[in-house]
PyMOL Python script that loads the backbone (N, CA, C, O; Angstrom):
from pymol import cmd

cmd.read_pdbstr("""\
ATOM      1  N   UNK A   1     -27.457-115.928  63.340  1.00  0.00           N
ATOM      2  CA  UNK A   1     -28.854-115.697  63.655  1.00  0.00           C
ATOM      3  C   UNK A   1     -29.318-116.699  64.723  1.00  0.00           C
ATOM      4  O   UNK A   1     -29.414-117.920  64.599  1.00  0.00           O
ATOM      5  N   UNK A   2     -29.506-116.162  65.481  1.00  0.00           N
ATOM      6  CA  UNK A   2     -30.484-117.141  66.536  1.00  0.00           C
ATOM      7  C   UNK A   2     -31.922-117.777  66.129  1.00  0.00           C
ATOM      8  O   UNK A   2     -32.916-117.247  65.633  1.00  0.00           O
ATOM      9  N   UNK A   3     -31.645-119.160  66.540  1.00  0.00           N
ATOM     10  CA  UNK A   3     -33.222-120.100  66.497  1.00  0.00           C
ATOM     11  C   UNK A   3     -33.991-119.796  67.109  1.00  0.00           C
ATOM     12  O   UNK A   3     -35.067-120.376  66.959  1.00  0.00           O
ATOM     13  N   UNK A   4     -33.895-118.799  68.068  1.00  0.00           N
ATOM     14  CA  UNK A   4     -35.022-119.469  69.100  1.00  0.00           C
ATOM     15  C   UNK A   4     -36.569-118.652  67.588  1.00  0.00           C
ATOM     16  O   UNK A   4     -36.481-118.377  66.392  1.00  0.00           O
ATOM     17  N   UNK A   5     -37.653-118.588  68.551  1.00  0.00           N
ATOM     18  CA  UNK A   5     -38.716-117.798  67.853  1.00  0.00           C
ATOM     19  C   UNK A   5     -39.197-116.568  68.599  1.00  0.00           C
ATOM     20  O   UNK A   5     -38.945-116.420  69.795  1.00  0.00           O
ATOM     21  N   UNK A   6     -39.799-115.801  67.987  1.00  0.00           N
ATOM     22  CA  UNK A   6     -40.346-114.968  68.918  1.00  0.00           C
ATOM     23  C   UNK A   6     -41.465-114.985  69.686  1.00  0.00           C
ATOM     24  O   UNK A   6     -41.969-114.005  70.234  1.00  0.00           O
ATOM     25  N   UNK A   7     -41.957-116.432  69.731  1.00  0.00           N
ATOM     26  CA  UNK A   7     -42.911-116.726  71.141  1.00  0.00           C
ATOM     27  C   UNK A   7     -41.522-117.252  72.133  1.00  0.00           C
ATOM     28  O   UNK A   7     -41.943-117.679  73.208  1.00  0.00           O
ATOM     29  N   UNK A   8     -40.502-117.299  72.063  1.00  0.00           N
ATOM     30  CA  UNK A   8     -39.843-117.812  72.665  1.00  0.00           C
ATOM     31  C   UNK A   8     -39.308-116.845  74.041  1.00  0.00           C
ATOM     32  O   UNK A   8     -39.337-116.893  75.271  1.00  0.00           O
ATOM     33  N   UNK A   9     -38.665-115.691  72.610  1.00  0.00           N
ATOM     34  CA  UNK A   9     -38.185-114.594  73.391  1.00  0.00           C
ATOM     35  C   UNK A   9     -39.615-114.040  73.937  1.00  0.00           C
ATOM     36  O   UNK A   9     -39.485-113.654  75.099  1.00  0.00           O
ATOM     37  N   UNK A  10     -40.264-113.964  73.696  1.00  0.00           N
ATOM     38  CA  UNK A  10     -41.390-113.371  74.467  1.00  0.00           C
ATOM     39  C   UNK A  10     -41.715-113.446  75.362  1.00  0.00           C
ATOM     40  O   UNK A  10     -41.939-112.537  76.162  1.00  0.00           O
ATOM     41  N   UNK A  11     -41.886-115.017  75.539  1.00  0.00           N
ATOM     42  CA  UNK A  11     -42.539-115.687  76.852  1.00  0.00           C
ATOM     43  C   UNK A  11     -41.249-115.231  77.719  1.00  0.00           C
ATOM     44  O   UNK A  11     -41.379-114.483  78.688  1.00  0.00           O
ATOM     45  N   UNK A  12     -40.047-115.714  77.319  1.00  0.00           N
ATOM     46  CA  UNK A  12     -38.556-115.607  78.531  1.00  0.00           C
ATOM     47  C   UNK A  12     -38.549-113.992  78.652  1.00  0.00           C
ATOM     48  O   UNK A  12     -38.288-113.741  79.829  1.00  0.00           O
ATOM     49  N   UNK A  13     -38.708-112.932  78.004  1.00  0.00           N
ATOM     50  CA  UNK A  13     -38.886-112.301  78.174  1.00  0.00           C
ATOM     51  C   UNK A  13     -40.535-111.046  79.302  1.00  0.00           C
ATOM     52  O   UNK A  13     -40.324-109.994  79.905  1.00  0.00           O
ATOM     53  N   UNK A  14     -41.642-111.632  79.179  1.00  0.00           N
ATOM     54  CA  UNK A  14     -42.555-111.955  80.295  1.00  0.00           C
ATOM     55  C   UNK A  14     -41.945-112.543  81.241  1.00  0.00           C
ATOM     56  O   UNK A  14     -41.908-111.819  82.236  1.00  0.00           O
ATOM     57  N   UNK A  15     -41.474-113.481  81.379  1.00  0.00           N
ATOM     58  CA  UNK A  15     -41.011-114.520  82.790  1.00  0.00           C
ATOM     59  C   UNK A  15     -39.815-113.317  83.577  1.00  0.00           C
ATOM     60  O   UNK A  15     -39.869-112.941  84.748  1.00  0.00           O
ATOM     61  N   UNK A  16     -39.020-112.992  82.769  1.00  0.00           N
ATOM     62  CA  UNK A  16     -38.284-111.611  83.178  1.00  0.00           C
ATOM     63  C   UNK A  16     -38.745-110.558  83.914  1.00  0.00           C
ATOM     64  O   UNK A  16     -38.629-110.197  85.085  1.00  0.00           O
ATOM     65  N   UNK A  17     -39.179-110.241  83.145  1.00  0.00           N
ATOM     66  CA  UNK A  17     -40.500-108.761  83.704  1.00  0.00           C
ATOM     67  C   UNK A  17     -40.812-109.226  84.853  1.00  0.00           C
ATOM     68  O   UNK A  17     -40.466-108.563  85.831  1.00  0.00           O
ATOM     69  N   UNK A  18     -41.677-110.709  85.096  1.00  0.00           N
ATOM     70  CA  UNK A  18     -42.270-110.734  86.380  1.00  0.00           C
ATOM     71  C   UNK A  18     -40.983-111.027  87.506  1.00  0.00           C
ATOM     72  O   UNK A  18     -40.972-110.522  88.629  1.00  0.00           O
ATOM     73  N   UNK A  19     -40.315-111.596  87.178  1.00  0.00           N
ATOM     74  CA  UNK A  19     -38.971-111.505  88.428  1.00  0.00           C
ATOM     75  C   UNK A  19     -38.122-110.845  88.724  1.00  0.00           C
ATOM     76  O   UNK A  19     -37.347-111.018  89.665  1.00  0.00           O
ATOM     77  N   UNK A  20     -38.152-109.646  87.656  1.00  0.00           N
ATOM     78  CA  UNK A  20     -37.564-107.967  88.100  1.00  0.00           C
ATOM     79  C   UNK A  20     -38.716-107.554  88.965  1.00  0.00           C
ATOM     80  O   UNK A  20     -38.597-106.912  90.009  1.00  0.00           O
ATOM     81  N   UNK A  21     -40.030-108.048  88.356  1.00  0.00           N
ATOM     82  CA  UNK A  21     -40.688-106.905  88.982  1.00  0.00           C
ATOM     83  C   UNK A  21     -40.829-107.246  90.585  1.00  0.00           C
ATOM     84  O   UNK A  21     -40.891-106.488  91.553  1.00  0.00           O
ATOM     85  N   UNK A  22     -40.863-109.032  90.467  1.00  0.00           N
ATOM     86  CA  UNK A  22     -40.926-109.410  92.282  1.00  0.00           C
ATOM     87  C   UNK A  22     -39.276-109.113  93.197  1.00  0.00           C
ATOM     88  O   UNK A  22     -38.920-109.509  94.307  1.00  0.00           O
ATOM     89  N   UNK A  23     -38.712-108.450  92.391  1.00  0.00           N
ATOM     90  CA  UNK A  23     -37.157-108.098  93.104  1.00  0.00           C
ATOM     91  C   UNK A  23     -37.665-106.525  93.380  1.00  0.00           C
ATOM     92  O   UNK A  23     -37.668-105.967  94.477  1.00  0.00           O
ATOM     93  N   UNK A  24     -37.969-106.120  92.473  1.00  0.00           N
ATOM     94  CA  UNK A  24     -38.151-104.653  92.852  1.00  0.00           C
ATOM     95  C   UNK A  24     -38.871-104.001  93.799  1.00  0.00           C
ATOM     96  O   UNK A  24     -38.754-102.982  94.479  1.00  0.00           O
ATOM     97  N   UNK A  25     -39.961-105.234  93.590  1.00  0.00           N
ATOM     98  CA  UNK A  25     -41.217-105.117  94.657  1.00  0.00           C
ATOM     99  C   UNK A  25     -40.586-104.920  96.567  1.00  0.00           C
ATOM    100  O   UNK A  25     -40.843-104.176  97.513  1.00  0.00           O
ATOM    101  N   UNK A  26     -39.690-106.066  96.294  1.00  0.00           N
ATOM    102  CA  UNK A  26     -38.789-106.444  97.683  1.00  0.00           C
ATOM    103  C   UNK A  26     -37.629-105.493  98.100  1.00  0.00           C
ATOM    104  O   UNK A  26     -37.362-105.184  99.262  1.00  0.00           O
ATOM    105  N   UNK A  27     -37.026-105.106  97.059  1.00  0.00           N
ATOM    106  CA  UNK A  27     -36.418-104.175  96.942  1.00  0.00           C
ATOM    107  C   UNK A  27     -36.068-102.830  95.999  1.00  0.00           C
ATOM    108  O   UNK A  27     -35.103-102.483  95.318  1.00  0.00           O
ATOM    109  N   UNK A  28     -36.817-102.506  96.188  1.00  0.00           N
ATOM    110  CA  UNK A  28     -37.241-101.080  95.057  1.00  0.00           C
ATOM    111  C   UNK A  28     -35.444-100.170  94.984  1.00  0.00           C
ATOM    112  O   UNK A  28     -35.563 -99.375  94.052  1.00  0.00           O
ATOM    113  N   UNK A  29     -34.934-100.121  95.194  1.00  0.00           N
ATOM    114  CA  UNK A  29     -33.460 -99.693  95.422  1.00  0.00           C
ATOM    115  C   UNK A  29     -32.557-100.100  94.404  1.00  0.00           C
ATOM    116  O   UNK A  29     -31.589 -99.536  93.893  1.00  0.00           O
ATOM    117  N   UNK A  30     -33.072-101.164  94.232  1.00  0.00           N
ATOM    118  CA  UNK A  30     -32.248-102.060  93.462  1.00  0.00           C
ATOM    119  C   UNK A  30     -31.858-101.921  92.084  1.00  0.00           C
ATOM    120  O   UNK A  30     -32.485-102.654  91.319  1.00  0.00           O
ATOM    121  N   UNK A  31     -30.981-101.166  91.559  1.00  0.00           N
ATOM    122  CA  UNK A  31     -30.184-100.692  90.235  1.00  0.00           C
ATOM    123  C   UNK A  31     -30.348-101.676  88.831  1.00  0.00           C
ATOM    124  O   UNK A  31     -30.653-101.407  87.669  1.00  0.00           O
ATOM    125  N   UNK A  32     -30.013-102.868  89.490  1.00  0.00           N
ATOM    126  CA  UNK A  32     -29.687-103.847  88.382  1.00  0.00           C
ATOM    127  C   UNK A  32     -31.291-104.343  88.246  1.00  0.00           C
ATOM    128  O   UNK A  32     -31.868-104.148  87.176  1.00  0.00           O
ATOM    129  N   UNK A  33     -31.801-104.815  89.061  1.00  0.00           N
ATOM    130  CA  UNK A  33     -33.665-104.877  88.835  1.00  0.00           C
ATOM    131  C   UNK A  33     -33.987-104.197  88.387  1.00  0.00           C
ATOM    132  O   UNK A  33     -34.798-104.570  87.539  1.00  0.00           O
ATOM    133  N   UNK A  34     -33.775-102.761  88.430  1.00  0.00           N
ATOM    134  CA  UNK A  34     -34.494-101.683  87.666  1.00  0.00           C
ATOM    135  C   UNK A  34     -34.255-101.904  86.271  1.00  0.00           C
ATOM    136  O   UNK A  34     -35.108-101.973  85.387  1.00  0.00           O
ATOM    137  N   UNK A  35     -32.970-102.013  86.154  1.00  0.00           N
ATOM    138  CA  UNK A  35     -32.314-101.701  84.897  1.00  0.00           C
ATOM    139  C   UNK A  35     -33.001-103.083  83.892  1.00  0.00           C
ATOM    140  O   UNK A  35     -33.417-103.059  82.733  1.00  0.00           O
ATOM    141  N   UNK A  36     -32.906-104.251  84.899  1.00  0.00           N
ATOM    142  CA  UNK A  36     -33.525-105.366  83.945  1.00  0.00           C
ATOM    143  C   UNK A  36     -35.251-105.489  83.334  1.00  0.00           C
ATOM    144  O   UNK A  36     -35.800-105.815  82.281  1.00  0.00           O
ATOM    145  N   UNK A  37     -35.703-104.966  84.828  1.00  0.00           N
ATOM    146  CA  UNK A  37     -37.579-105.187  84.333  1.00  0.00           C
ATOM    147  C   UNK A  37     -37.277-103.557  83.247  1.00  0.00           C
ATOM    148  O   UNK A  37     -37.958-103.279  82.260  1.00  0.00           O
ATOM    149  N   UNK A  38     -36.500-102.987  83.604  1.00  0.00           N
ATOM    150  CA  UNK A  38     -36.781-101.814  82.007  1.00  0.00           C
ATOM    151  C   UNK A  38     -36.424-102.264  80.813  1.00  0.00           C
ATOM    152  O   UNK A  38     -36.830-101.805  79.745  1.00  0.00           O
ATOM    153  N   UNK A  39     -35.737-103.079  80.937  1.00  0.00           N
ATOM    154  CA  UNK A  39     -35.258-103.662  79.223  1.00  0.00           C
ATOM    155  C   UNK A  39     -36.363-104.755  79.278  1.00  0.00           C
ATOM    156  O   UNK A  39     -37.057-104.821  78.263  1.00  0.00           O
ATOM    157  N   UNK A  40     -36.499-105.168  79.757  1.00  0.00           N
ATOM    158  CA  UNK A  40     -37.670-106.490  79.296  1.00  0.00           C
ATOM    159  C   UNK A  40     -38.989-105.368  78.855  1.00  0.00           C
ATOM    160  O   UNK A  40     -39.107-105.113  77.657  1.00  0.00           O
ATOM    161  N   UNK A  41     -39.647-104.928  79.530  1.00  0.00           N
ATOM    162  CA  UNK A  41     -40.664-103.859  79.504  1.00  0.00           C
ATOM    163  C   UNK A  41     -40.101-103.143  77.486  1.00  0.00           C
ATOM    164  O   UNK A  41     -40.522-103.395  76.357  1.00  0.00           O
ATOM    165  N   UNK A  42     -39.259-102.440  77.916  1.00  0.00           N
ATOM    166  CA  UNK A  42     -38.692-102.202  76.511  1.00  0.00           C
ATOM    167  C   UNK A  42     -39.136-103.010  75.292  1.00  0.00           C
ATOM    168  O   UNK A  42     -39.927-102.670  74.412  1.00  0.00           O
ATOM    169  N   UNK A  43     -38.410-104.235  75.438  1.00  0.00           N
ATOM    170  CA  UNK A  43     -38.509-104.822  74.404  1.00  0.00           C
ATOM    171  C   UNK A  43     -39.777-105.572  74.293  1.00  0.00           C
ATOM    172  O   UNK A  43     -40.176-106.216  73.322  1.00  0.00           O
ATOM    173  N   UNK A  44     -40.223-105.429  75.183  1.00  0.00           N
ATOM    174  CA  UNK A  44     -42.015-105.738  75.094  1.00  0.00           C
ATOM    175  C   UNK A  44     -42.807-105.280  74.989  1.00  0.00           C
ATOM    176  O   UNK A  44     -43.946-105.740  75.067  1.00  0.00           O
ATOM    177  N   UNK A  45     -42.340-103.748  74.682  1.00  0.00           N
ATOM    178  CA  UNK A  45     -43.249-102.871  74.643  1.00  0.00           C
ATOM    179  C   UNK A  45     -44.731-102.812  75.481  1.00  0.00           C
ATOM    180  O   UNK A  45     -45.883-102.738  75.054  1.00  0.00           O
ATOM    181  N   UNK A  46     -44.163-102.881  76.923  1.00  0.00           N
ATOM    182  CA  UNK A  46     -45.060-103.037  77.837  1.00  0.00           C
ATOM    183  C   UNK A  46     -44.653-102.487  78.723  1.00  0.00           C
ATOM    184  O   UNK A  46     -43.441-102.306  78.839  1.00  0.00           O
ATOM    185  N   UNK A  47     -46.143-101.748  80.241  1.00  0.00           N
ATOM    186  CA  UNK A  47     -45.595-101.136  81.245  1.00  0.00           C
ATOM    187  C   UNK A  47     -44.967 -99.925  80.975  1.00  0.00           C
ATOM    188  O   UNK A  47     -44.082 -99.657  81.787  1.00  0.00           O
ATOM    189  N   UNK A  48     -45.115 -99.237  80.232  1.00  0.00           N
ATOM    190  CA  UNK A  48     -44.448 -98.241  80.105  1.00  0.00           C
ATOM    191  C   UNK A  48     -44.907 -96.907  80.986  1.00  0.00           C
ATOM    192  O   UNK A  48     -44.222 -95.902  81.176  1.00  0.00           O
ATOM    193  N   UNK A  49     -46.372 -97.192  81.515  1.00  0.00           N
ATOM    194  CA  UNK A  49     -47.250 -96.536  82.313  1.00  0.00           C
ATOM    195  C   UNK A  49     -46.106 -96.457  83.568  1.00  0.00           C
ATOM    196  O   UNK A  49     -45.724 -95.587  84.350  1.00  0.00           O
ATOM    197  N   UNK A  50     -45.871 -97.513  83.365  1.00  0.00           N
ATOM    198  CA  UNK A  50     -45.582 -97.796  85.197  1.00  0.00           C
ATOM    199  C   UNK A  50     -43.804 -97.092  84.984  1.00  0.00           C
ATOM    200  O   UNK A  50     -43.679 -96.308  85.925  1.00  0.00           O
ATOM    201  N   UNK A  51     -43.116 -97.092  84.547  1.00  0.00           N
ATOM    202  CA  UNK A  51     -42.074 -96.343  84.097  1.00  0.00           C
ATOM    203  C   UNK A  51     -42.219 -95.031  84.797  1.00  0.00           C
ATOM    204  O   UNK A  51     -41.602 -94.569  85.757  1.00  0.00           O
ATOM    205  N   UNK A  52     -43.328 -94.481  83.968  1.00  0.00           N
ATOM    206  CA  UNK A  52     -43.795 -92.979  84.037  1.00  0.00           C
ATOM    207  C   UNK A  52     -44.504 -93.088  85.439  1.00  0.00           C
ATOM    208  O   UNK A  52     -44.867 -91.922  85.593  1.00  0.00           O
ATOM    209  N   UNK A  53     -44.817 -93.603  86.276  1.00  0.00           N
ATOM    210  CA  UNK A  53     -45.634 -93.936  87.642  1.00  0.00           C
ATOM    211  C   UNK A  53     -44.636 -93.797  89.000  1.00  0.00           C
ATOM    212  O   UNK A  53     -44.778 -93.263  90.100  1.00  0.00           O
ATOM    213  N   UNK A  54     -43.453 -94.628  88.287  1.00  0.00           N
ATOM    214  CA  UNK A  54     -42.181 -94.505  88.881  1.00  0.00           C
ATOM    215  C   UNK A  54     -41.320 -93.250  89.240  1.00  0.00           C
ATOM    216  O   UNK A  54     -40.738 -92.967  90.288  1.00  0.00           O
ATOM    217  N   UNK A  55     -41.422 -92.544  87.981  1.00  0.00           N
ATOM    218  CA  UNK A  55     -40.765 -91.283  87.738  1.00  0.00           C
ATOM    219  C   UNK A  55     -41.819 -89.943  88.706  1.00  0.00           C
ATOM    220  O   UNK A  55     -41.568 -88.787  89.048  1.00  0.00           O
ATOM    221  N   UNK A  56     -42.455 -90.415  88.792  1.00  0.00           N
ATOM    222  CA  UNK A  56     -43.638 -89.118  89.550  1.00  0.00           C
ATOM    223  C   UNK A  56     -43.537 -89.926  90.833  1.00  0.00           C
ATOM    224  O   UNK A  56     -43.129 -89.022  91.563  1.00  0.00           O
ATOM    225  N   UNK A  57     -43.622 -91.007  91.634  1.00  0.00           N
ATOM    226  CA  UNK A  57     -43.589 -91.401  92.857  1.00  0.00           C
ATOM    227  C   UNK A  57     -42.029 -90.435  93.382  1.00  0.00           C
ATOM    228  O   UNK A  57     -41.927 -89.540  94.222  1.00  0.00           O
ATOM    229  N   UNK A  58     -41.015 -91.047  92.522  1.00  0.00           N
ATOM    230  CA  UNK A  58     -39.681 -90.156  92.863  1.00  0.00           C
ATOM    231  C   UNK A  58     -39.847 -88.803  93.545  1.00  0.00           C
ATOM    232  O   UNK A  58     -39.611 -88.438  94.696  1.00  0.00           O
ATOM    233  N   UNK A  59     -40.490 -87.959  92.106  1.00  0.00           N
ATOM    234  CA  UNK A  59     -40.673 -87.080  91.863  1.00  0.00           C
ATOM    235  C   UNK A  59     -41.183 -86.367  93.547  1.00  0.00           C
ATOM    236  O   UNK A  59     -40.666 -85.409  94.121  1.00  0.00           O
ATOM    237  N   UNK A  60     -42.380 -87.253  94.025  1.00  0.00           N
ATOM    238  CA  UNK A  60     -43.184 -86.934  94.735  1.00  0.00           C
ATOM    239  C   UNK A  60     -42.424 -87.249  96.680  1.00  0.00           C
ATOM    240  O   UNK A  60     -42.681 -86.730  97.766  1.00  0.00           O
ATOM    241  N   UNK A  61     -41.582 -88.202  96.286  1.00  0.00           N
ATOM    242  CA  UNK A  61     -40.499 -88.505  97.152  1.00  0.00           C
ATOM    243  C   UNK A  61     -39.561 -87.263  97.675  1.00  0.00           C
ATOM    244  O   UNK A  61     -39.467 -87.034  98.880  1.00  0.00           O
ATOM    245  N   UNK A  62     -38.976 -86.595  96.839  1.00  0.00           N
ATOM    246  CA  UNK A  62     -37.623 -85.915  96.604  1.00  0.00           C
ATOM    247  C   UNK A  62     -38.635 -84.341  97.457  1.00  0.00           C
ATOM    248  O   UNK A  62     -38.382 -83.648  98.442  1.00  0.00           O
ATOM    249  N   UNK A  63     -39.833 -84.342  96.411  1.00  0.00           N
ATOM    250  CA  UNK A  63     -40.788 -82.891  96.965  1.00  0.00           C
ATOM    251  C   UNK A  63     -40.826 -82.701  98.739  1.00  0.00           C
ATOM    252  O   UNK A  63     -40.719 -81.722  99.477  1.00  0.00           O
ATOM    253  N   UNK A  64     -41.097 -84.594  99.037  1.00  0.00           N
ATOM    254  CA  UNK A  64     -41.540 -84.209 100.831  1.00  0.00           C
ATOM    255  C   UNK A  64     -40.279 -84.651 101.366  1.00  0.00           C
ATOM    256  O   UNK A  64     -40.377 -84.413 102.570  1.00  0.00           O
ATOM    257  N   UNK A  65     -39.204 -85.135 101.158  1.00  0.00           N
ATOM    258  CA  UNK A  65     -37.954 -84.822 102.087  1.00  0.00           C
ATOM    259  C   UNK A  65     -37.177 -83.528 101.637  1.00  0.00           C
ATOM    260  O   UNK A  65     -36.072 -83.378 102.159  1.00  0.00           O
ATOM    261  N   UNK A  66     -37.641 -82.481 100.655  1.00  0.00           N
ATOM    262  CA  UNK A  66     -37.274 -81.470 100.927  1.00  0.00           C
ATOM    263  C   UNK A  66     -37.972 -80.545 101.295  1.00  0.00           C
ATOM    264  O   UNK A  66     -37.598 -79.394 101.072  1.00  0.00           O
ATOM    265  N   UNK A  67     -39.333 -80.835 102.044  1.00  0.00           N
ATOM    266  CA  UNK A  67     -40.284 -79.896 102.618  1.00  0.00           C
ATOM    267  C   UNK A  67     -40.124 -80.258 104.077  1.00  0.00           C
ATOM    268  O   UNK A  67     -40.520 -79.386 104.851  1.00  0.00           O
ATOM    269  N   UNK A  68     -39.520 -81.599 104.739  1.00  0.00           N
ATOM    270  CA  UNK A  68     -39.476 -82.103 105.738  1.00  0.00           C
ATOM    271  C   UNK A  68     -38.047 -81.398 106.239  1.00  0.00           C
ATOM    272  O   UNK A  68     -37.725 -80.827 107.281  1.00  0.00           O
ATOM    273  N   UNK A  69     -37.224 -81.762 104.788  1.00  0.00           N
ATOM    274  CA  UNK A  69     -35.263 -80.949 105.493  1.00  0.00           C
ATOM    275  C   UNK A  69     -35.768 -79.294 105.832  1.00  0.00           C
ATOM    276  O   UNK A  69     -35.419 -78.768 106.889  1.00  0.00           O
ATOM    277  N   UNK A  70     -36.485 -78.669 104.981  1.00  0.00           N
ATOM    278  CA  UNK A  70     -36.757 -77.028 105.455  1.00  0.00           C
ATOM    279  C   UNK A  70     -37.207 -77.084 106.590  1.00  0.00           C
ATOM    280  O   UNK A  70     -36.493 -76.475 107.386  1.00  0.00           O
ATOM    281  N   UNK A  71     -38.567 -77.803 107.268  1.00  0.00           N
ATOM    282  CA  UNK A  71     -39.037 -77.883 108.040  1.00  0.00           C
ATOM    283  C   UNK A  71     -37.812 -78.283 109.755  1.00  0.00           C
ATOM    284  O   UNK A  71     -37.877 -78.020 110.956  1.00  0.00           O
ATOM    285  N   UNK A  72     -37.149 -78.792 109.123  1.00  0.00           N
ATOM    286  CA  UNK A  72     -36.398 -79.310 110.186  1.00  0.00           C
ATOM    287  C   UNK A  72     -35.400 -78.647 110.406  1.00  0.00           C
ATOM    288  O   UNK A  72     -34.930 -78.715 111.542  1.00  0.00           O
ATOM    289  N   UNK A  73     -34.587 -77.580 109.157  1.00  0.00           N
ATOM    290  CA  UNK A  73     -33.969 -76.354 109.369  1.00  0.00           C
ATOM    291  C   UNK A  73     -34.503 -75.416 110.303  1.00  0.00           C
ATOM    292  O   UNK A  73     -34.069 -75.215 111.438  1.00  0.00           O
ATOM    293  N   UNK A  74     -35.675 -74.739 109.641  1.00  0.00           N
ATOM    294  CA  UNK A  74     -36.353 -73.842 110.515  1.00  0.00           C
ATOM    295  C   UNK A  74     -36.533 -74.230 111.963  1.00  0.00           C
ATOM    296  O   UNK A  74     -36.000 -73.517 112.813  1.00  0.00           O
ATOM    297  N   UNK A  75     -37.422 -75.576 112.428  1.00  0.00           N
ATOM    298  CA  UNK A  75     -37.279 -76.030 114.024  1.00  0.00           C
ATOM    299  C   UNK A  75     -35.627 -75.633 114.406  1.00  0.00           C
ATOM    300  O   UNK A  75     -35.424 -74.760 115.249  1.00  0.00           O
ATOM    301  N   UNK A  76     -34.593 -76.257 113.802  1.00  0.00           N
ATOM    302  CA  UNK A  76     -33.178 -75.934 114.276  1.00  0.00           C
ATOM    303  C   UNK A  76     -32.967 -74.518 114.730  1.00  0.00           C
ATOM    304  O   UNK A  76     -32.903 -73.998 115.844  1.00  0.00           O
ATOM    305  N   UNK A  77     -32.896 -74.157 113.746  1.00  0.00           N
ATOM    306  CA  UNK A  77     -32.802 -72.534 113.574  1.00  0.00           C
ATOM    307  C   UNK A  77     -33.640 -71.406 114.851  1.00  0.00           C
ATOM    308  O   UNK A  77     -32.992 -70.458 115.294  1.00  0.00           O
ATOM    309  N   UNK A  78     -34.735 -71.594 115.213  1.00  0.00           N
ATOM    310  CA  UNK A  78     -35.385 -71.159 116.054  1.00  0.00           C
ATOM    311  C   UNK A  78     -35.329 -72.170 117.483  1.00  0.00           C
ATOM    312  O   UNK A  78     -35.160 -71.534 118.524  1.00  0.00           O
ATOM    313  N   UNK A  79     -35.448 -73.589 117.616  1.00  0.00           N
ATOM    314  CA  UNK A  79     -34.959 -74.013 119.025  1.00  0.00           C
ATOM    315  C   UNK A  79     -33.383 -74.461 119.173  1.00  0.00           C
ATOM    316  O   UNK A  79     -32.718 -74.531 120.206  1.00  0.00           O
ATOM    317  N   UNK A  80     -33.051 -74.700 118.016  1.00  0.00           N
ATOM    318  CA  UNK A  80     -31.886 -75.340 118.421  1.00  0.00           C
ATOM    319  C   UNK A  80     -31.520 -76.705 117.846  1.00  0.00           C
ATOM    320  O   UNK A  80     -32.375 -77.111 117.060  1.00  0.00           O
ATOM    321  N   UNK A  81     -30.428 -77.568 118.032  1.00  0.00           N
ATOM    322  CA  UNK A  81     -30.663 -79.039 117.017  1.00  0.00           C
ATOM    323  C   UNK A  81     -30.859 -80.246 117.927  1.00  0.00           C
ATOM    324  O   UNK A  81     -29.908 -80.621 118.614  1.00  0.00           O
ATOM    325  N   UNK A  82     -31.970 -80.846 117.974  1.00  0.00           N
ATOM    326  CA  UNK A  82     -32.274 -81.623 118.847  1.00  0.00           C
ATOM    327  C   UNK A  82     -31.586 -82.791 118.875  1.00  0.00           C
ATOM    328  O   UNK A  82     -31.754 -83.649 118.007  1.00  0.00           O
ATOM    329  N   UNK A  83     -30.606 -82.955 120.044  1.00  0.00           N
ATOM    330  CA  UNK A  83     -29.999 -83.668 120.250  1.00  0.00           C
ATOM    331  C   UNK A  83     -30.797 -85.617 120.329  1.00  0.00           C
ATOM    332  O   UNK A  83     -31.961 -85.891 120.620  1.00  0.00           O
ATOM    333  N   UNK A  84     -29.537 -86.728 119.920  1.00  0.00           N
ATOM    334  CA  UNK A  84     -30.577 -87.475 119.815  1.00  0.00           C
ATOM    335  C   UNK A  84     -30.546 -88.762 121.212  1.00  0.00           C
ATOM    336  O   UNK A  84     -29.504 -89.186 121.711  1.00  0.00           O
ATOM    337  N   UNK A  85     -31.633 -89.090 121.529  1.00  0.00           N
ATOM    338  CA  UNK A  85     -31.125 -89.963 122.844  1.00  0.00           C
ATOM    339  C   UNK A  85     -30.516 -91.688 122.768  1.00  0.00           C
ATOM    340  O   UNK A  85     -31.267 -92.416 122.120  1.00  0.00           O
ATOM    341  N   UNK A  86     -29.776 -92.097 123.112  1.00  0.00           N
ATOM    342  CA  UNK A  86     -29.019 -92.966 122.796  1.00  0.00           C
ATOM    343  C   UNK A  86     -30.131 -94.333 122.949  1.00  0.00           C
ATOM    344  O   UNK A  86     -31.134 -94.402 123.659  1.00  0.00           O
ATOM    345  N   UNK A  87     -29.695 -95.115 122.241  1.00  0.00           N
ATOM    346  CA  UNK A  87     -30.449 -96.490 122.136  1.00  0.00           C
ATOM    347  C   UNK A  87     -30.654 -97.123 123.086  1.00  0.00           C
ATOM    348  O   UNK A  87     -29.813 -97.076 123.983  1.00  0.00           O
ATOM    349  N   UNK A  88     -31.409 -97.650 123.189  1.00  0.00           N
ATOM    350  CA  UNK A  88     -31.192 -99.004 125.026  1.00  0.00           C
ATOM    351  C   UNK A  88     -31.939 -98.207 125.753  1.00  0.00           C
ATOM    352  O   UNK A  88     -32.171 -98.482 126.931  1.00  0.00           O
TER     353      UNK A  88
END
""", "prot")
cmd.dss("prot")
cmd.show_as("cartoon", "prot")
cmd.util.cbc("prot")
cmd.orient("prot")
């Protein structure tokens, strides 16, 4: 059995949350940040809003790059595929 207490795990657990969440912030991509501010959140039964906030931003992500890929089919399709001009 572990000593610590549960203001212990709590607090280290808060201190968690906020440095997943300033990794995620910086890098939202980030697998293992995700995965950590969700278990802290978890076991803190906190944020769970933002979980679900997450899941609809996606959501809302995935909707306009596949209204943008149709969009950019169709331009193809009727002019042609616009070639791209080199850097410099």
């Amino acid at each position: 059995m572990s000593k610590r207490t549960t203001e212990d795990t709590e607090r280290d657990l808060k201190r968690a949350m906020r440095l997943y969440g300033e990794v995620i912030a910086h890098d939202n991509p980030d697998v293992e940040a995700l995965w950590g501010f969700g278990t802290a959140t978890l076991r803190l039964d906190r944020n769970l809003d933002l979980a679900e906030t997450e899941k609809q931003v996606d959501a809302e992500n995935k909707q306009q790059r596949e209204k943008y890929e149709k969009e950019l089919a169709e331009y193809e399709k009727k002019y042609g595929k616009v070639k791209k001009k080199p850097a410099g």
